[in-house]
Backbone as CSV, one residue per row, in Angstrom:
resi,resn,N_x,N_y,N_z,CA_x,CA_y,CA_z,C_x,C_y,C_z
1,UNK,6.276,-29.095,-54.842,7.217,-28.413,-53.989,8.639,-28.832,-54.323
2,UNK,9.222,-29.503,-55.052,9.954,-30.243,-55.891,10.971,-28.658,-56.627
3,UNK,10.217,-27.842,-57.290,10.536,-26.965,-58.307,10.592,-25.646,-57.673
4,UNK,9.430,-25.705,-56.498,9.033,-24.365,-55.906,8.889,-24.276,-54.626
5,UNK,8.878,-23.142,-54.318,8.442,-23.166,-52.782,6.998,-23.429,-52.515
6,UNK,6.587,-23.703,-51.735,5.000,-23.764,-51.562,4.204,-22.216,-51.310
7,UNK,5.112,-21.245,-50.698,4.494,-20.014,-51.151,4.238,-19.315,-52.448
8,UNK,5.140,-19.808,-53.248,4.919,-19.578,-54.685,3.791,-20.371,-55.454
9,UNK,3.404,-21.596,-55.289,2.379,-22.835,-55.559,0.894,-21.721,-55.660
10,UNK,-0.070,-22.110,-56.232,-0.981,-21.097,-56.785,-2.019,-22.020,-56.388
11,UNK,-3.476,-21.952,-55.671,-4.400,-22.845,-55.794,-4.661,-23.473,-56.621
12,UNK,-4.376,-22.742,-58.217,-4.944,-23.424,-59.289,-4.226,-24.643,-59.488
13,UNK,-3.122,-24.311,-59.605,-1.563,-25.388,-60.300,-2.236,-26.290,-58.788
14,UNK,-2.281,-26.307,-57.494,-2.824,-27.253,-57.134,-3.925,-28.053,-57.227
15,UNK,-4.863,-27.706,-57.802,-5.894,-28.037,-58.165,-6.202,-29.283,-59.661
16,UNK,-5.091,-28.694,-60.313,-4.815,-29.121,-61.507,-3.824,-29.950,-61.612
17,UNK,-3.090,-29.622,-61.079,-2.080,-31.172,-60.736,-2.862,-32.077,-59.591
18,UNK,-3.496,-31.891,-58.784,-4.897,-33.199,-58.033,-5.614,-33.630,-59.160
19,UNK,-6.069,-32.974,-59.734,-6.980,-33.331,-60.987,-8.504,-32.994,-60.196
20,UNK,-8.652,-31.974,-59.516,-10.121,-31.496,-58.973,-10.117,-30.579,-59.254
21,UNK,-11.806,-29.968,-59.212,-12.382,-28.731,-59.415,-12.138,-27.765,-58.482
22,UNK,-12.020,-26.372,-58.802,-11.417,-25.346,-57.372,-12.575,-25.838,-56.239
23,UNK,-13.671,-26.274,-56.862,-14.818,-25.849,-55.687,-14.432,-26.816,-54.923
24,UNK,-13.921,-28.151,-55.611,-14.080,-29.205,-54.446,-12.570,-28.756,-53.313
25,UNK,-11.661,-28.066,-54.064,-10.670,-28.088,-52.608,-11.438,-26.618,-51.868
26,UNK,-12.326,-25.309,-52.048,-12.771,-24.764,-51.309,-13.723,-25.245,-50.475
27,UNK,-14.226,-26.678,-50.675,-15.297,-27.179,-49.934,-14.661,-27.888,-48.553
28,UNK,-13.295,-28.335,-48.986,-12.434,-29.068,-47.875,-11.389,-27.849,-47.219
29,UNK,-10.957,-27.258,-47.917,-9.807,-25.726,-47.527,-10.156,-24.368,-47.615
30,UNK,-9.674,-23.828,-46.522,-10.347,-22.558,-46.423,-9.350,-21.892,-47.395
31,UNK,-7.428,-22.400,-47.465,-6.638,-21.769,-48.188,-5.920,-23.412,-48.450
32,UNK,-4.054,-23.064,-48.961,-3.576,-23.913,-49.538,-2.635,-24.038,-48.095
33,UNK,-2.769,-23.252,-46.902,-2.022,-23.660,-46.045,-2.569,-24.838,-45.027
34,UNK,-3.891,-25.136,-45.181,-4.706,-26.021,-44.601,-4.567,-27.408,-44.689
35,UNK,-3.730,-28.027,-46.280,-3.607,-28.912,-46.238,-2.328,-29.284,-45.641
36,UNK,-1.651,-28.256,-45.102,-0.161,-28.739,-44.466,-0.693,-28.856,-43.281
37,UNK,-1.724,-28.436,-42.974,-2.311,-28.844,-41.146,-3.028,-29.857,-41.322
38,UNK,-3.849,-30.378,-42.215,-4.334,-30.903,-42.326,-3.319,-32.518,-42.074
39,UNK,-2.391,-32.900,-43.239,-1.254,-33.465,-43.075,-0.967,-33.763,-42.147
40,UNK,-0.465,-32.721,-41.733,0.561,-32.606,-39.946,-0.148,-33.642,-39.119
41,UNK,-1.302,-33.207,-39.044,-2.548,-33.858,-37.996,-3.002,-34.862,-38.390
42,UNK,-3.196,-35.470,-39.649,-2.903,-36.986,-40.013,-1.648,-37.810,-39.326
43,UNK,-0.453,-36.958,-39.827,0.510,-38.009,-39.345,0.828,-38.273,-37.684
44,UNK,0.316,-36.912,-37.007,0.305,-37.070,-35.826,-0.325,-37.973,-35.171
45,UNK,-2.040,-38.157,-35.899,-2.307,-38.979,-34.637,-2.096,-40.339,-35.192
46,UNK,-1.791,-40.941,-36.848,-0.992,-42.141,-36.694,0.218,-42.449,-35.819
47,UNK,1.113,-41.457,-35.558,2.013,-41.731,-35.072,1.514,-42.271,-33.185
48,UNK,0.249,-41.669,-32.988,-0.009,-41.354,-31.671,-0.553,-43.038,-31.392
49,UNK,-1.321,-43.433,-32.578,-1.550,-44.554,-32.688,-0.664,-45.729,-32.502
50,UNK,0.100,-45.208,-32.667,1.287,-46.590,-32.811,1.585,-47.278,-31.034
């Protein structure tokens, strides 16, 4: 997200810059917007933790 927007970002180029197979991020993501919720909701409930 550095170069691009994240709407422009392609599953693959994510996939390939993780260094995983498509299947394994369709096994965890339904799309590429999932891991920004996914995220979100990590840092939330550390923060909730604190």
């Amino acid at each position: 997200m550095e170069t691009k927007n994240f709407s422009e970002i392609s599953i693959s180029e994510l996939v390939k810059k993780a260094g995983i197979a498509r299947s394994t991020f369709h096994r965890n993501y339904e799309c590429k917007e999932d891991i920004i919720r996914f995220s979100i909701r990590r840092t939330l409930n550390e923060f909730s933790m604190q």
